[in-house]
N, C-alpha and C positions, 0 to 999 in steps of 0.2 A: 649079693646076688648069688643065687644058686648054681650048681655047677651046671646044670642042665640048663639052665637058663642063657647061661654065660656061652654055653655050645649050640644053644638056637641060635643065639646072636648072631657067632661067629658063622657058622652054616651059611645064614639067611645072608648075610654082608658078603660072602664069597660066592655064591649065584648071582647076586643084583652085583657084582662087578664082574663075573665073566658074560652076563648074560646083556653088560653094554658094549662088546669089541666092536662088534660093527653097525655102531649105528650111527648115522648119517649127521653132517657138522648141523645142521639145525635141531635132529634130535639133541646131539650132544650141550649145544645150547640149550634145548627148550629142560629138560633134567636137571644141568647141573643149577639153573639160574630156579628152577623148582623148589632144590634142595638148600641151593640159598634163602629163597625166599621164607620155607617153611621155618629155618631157622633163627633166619632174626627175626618173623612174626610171633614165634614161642616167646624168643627171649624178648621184646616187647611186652605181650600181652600179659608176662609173670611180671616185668618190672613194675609196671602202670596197674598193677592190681587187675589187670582183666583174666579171661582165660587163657591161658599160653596154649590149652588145643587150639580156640578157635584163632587166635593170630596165626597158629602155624598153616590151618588149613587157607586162610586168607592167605597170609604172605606167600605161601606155597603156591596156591593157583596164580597171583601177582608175578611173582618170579617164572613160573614156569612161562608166562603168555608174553610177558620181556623180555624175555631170554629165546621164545619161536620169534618174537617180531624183529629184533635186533640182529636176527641172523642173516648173514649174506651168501651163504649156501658154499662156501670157499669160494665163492668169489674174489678178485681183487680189484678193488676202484683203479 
């Protein structure tokens, strides 16, 4: 990877985590269960021979909408 590549990276990865401080436990839910999701949809779709975008983009939307629905707002039972 380039070096200028390798400093987008890093750039891009330090705004997308200052720019989650305040957001709210079902945001924070619906994101990180996203970013799950997107990821073992890749690593699926490369194992199985399929496309690892489109499992990411599936698993991604999967996880983000399990991760808003499973959320109890900090609530406590």
């Amino acid at each position: 990877m380039s070096m200028v590549k390798k400093l987008a990276v890093m750039v891009v990865g330090g705004l997308v985590l200052t720019g989650c401080s305040n957001l709210s436990h079902r945001e924070q839910r619906t994101l990180s269960g996203g970013a799950i999701g997107a990821a073992g949809g890749a690593a699926v779709g490369a194992l199985t021979g399929g496309s690892a975008v489109m499992g990411g983009v599936i698993g991604g939307a999967a996880g983000a909408a399990v991760g808003a629905l499973t959320s109890d707002n900090g609530k406590r039972r």
